[in-house]
DOVEX-978605 format. One record per residue: residue number from 0; residue in one letter; chain; x, y, z of N, C-alpha, C in turn. Coordinates in Angstrom, 2 decimals. Example, Ala and Ser with C-alpha at 12.3 -4.5 7.8 and 13.67 -1.06 7.14 Angstrom:
{site 0; 'A'; 'A'; {13.19; -5.69; 7.80}; {12.30; -4.50; 7.80}; {13.20; -3.30; 7.80}} {site 1; 'S'; 'A'; {12.85; -2.25; 7.08}; {13.67; -1.06; 7.14}; {12.90; 0.03; 7.87}} 
//
This chain:
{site 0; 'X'; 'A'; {-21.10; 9.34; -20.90}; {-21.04; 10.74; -21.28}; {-19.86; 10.97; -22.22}} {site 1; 'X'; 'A'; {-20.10; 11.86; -22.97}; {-18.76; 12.23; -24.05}; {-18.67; 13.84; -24.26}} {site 2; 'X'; 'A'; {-17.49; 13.84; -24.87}; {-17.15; 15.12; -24.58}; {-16.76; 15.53; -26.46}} {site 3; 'X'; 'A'; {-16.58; 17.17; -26.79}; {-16.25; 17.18; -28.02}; {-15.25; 18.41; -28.01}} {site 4; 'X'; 'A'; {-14.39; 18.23; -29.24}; {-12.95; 18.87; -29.21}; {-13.49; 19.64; -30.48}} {site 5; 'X'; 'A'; {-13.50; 20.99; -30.73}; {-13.20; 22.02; -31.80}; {-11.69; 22.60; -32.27}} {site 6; 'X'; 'A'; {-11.23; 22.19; -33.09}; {-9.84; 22.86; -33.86}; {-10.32; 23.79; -34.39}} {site 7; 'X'; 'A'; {-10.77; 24.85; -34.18}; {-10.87; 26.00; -35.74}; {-9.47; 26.73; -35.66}} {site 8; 'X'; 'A'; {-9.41; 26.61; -37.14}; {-8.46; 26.84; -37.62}; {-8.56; 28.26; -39.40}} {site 9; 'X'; 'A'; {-7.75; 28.60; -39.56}; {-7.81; 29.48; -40.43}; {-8.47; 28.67; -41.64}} {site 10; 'X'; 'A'; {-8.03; 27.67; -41.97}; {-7.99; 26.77; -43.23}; {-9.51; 25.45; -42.90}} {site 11; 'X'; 'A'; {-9.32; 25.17; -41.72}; {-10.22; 23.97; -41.48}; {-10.64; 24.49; -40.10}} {site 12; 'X'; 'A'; {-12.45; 23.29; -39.72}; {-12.70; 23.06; -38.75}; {-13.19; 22.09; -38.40}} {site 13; 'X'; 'A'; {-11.99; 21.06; -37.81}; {-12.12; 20.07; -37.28}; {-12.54; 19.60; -35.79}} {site 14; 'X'; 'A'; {-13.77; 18.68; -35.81}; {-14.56; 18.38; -34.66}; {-14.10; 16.60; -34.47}} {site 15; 'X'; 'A'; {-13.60; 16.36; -33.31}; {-13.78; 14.87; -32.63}; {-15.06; 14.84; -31.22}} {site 16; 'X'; 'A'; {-15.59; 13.96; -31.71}; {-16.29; 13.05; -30.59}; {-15.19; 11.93; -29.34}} {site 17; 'X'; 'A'; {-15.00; 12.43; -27.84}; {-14.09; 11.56; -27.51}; {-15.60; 10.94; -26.46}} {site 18; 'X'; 'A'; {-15.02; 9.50; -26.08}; {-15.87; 8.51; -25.14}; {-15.08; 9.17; -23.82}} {site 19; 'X'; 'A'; {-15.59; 8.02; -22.31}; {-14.63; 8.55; -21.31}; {-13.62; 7.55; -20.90}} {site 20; 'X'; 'A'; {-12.90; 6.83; -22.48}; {-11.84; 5.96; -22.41}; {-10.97; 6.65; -23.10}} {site 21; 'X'; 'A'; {-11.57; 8.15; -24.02}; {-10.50; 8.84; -24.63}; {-10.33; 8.24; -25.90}} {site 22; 'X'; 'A'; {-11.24; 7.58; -26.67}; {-11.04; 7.53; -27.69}; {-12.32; 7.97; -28.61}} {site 23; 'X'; 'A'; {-11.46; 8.55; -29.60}; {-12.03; 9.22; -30.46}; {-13.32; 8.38; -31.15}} {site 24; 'X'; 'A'; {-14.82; 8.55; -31.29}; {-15.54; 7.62; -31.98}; {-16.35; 8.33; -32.71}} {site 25; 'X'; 'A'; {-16.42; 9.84; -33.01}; {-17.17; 10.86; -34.10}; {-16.14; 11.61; -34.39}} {site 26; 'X'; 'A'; {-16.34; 11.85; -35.79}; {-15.44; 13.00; -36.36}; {-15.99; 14.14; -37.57}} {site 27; 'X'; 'A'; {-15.91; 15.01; -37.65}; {-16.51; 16.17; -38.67}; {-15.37; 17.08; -38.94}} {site 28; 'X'; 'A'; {-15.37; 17.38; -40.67}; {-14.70; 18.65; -40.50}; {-15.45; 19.31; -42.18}} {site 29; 'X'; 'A'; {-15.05; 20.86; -41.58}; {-15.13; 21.36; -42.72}; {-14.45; 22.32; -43.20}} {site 30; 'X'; 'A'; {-14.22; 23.34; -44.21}; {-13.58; 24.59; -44.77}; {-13.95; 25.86; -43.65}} {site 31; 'X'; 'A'; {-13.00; 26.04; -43.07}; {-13.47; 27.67; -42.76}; {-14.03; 28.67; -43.59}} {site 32; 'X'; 'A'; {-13.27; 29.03; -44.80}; {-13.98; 30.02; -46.02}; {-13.74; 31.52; -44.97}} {site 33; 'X'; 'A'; {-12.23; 31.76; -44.82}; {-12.56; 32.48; -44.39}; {-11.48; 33.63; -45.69}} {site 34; 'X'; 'A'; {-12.07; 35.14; -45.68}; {-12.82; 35.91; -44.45}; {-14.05; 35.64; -44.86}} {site 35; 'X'; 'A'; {-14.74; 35.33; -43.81}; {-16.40; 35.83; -43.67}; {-17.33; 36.42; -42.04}} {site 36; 'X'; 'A'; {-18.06; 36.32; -41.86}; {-19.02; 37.38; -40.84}; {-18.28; 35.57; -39.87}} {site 37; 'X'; 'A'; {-18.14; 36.07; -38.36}; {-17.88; 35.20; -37.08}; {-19.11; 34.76; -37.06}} {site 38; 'X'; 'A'; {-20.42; 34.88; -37.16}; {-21.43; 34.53; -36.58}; {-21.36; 32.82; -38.35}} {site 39; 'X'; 'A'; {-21.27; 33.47; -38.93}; {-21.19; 32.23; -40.22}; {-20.74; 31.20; -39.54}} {site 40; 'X'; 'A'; {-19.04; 31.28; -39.36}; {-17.98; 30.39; -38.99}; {-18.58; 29.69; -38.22}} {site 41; 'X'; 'A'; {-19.49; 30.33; -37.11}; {-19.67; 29.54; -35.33}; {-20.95; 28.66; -35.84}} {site 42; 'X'; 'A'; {-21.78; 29.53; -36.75}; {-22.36; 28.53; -37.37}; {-22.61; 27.29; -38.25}} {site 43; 'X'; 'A'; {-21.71; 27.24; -38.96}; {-20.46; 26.08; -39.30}; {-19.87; 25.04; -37.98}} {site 44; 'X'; 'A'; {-19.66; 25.69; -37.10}; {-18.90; 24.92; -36.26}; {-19.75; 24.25; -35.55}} {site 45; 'X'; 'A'; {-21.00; 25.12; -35.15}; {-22.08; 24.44; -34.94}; {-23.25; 22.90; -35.42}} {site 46; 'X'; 'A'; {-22.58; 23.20; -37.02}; {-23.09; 22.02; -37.89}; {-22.17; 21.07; -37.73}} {site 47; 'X'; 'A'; {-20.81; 21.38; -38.08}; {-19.68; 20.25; -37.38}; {-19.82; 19.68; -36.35}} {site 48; 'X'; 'A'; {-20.32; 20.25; -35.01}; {-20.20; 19.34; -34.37}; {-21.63; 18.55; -34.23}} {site 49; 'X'; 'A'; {-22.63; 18.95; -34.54}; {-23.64; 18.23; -34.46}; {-23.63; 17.15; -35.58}} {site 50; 'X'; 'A'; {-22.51; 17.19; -37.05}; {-22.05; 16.15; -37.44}; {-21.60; 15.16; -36.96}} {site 51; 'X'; 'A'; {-20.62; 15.43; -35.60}; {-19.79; 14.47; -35.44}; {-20.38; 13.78; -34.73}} {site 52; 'X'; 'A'; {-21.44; 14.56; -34.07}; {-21.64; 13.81; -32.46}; {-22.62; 13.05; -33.60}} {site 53; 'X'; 'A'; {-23.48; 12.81; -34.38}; {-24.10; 12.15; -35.10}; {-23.61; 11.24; -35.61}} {site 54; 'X'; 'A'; {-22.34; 11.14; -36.07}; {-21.23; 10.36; -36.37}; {-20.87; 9.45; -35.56}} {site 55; 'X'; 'A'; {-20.92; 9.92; -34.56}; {-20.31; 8.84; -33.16}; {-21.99; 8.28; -32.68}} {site 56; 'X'; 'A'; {-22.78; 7.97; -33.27}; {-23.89; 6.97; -32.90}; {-24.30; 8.15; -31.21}} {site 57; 'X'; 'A'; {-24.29; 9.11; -31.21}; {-24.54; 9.29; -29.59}; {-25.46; 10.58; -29.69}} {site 58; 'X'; 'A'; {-26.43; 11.17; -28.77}; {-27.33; 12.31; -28.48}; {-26.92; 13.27; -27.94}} {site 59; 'X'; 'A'; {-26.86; 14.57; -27.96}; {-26.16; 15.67; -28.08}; {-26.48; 15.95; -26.77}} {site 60; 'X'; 'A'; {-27.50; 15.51; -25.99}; {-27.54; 15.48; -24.74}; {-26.84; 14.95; -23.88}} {site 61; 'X'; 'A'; {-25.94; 14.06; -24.67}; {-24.83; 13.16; -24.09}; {-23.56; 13.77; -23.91}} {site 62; 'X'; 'A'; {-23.73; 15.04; -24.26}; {-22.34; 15.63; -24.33}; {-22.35; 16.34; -23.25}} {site 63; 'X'; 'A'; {-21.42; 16.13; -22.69}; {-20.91; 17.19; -21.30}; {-20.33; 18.60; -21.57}} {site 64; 'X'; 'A'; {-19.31; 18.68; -22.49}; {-19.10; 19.92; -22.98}; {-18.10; 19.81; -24.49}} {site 65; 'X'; 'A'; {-18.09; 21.33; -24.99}; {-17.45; 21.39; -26.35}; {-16.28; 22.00; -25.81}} {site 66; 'X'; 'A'; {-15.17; 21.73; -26.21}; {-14.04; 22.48; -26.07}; {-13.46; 23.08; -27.30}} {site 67; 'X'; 'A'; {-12.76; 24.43; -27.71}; {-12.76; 24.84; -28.91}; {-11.43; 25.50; -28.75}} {site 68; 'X'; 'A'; {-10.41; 25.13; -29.48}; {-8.88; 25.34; -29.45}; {-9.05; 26.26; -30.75}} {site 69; 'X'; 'A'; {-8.83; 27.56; -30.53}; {-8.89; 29.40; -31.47}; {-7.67; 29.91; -31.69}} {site 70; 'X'; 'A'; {-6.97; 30.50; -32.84}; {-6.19; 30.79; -32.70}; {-6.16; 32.25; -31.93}} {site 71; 'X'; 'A'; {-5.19; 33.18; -31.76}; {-5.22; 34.39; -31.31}; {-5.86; 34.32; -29.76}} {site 72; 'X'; 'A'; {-5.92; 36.10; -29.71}; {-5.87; 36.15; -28.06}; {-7.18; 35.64; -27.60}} {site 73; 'X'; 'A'; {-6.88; 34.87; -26.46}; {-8.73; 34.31; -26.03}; {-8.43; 34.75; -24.81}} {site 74; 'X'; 'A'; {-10.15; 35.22; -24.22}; {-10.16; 35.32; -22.94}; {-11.03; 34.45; -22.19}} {site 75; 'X'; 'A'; {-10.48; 33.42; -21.00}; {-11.33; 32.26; -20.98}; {-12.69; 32.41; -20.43}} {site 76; 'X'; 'A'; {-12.13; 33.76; -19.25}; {-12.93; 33.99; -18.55}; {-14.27; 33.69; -18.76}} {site 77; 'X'; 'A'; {-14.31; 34.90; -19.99}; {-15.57; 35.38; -20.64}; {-15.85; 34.71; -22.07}} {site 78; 'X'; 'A'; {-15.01; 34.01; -22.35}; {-15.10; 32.88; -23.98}; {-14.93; 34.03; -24.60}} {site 79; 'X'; 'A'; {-14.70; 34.69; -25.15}; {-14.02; 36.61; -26.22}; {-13.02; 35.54; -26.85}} {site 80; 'X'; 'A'; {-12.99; 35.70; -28.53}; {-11.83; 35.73; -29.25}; {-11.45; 36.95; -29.21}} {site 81; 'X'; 'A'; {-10.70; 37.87; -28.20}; {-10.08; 39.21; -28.55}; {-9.38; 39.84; -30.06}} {site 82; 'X'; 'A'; {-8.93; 39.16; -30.27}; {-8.03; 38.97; -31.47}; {-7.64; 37.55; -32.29}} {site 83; 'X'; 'A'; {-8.14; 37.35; -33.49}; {-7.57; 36.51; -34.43}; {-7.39; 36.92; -35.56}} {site 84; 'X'; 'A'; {-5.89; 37.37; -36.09}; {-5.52; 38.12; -37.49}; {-6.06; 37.17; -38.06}} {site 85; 'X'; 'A'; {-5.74; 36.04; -38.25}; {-6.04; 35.16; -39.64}; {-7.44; 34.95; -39.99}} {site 86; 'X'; 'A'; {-8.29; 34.66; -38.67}; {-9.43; 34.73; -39.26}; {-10.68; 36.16; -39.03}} {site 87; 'X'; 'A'; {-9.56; 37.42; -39.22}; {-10.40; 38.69; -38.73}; {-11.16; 38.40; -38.05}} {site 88; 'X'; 'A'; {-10.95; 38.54; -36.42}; {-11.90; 38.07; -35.41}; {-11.24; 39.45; -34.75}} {site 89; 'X'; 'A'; {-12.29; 39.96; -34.56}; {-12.14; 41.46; -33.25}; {-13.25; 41.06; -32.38}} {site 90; 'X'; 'A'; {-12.64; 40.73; -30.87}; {-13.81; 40.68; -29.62}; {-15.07; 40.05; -30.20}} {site 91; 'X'; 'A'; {-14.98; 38.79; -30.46}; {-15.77; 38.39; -30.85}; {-16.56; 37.14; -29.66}} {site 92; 'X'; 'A'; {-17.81; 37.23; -29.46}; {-18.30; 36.12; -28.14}; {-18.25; 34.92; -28.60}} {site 93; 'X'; 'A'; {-17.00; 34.28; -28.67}; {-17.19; 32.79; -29.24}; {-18.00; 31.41; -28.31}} {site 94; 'X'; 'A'; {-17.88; 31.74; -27.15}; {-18.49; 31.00; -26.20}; {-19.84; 30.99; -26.23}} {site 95; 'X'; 'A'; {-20.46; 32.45; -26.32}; {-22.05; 32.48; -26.11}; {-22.09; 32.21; -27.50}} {site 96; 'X'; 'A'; {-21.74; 32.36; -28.49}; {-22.53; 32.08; -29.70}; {-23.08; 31.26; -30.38}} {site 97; 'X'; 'A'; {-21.69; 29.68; -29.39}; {-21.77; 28.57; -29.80}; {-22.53; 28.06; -28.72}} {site 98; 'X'; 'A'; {-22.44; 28.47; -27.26}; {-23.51; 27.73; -26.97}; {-25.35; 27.65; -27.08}} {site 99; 'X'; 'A'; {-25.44; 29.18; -27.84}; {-26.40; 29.26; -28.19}; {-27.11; 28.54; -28.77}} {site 100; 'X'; 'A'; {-26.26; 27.84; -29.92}; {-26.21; 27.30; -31.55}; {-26.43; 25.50; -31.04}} {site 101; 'X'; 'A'; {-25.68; 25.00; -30.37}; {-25.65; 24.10; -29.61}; {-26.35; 23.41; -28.49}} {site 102; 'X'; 'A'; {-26.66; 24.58; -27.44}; {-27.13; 24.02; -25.94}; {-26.43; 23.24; -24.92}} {site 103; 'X'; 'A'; {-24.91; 23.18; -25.08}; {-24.04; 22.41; -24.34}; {-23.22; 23.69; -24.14}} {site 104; 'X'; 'A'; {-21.94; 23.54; -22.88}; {-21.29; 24.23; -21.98}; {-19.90; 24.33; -22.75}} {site 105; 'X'; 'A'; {-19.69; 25.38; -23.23}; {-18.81; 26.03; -24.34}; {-17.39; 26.32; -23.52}} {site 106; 'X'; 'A'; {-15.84; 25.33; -23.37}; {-14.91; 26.10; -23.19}; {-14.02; 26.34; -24.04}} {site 107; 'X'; 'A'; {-13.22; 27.44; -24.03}; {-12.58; 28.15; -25.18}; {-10.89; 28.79; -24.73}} {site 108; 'X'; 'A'; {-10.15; 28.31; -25.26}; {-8.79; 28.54; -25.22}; {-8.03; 28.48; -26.25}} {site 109; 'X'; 'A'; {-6.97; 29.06; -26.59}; {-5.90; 29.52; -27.80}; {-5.65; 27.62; -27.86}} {site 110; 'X'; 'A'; {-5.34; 27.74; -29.56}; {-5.18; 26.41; -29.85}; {-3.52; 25.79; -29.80}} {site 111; 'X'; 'A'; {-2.99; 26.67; -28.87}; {-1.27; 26.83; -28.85}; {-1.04; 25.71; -27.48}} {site 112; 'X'; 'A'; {-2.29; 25.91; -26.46}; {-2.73; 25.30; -25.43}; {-3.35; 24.02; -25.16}} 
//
């Protein structure tokens, strides 16, 4: 089973594929382009990672979960980007959007963490 790491970031969004030895064996990234609409971005992030995990030779069914390091206020509870100045994010559902986009188990925390 493998697991996948999201950086979004103002500038980039970088995706790793890790094994369960912890090493990295898929990787994707692309331009944020931001400002643009949140639903774009997640959809982007969505293609990233289905890059990477493609990248790493492995089936997306193989993935246990995405983890996604956001800047600004997150609420884990509920996956909410409350706030991200840089990439104008107001209360935005980053959790459901991506797991929509995806079909794997979406966790979401400030990328400070």
């Amino acid at each position: 089973m493998y697991r996948v790491g999201v950086d979004l970031g103002g500038t980039n969004i970088a995706v790793g594929v890790i094994d369960k030895d912890l090493n990295i064996i898929g990787r994707a990234k692309l331009k944020t382009n931001v400002p643009r609409p949140a639903e774009e971005i997640f959809s982007d992030i969505a293609t990233a990672v289905l890059t990477a995990v493609d990248n790493a030779g492995v089936k997306l069914e193989d993935v246990l979960s995405v983890g996604v390091g956001t800047p600004g206020s997150v609420n884990k509870t509920n996956g909410m980007i409350e706030f991200a100045n840089n990439l104008d994010f107001n209360k935005v559902p980053a959790k459901q959007m991506l797991e929509e986009k995806i079909g794997r188990p979406v966790y979401l925390d400030n990328d400070a963490n």
